[in-house]
C-alpha positions in Angstrom: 1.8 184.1 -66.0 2.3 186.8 -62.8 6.3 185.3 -63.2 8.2 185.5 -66.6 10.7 182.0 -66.9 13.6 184.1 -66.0 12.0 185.2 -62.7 11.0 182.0 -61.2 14.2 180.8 -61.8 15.7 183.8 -60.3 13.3 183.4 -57.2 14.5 179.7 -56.9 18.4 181.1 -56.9 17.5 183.1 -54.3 15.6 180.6 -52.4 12.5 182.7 -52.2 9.4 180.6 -51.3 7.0 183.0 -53.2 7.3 180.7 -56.4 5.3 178.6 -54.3 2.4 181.3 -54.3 2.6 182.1 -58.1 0.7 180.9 -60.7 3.3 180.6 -62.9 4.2 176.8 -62.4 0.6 175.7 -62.8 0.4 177.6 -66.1 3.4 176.4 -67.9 1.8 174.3 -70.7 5.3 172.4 -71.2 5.9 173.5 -75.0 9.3 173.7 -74.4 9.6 177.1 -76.2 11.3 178.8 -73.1 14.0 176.4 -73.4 14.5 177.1 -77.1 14.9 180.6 -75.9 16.9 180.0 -72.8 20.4 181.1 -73.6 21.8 178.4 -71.1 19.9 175.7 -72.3 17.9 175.3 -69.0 14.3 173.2 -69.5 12.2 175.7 -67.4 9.2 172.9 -68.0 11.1 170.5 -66.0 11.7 173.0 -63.4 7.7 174.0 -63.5 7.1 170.4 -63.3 9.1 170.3 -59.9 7.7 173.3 -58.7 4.1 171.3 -59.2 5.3 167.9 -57.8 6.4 169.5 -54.7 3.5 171.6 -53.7 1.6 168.5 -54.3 3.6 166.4 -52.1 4.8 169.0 -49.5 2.4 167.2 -46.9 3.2 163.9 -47.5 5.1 161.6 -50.4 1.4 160.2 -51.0 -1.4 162.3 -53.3 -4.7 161.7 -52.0 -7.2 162.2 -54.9 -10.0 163.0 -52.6 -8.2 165.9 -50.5 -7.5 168.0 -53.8 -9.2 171.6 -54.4 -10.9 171.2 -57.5 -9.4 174.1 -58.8 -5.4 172.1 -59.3 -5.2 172.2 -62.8 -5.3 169.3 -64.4 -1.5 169.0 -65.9 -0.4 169.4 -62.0 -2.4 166.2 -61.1 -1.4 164.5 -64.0 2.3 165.3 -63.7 2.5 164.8 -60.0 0.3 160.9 -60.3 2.5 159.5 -63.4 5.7 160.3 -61.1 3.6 159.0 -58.1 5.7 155.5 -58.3 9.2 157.6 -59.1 9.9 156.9 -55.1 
């Protein structure tokens, strides 16, 4: 991950919009174990699962399968389609 859990919360605090560009959301394998770390409780995977949902959907509330780069990892698609019907 180029951005430890604490950081990418940090850059969200801040509103900086380079935790779009990291890879850090789209390598967060939801295990949960940053939350049983987090001394506030926070569930970074949920937050990682935002971060994913939105730069899917930052064109458009739709996904289009056929306009995705083949290299999305597979978690993001999957993550962003099952809350595809959440709107």
């Amino acid at each position: 991950m180029d951005l430890l859990p604490h950081q990418v919360l940090r850059y969200l605090q801040l509103g900086l919009e380079e935790v779009f560009d990291s890879k850090s959301p789209w390598l967060c394998a939801t295990c949960f174990s940053c939350e049983t770390e987090c001394p506030r409780g926070i569930d970074v995977s949920k937050v990682c699962e935002a971060l994913r949902n939105i730069e899917l959907r930052k064109d458009s509330r739709e996904l289009k399968i056929d306009e995705f780069s083949p290299q999305i990892p597979q978690q993001g698609l999957v993550s962003a389609f099952r809350k595809l019907t959440s709107y």
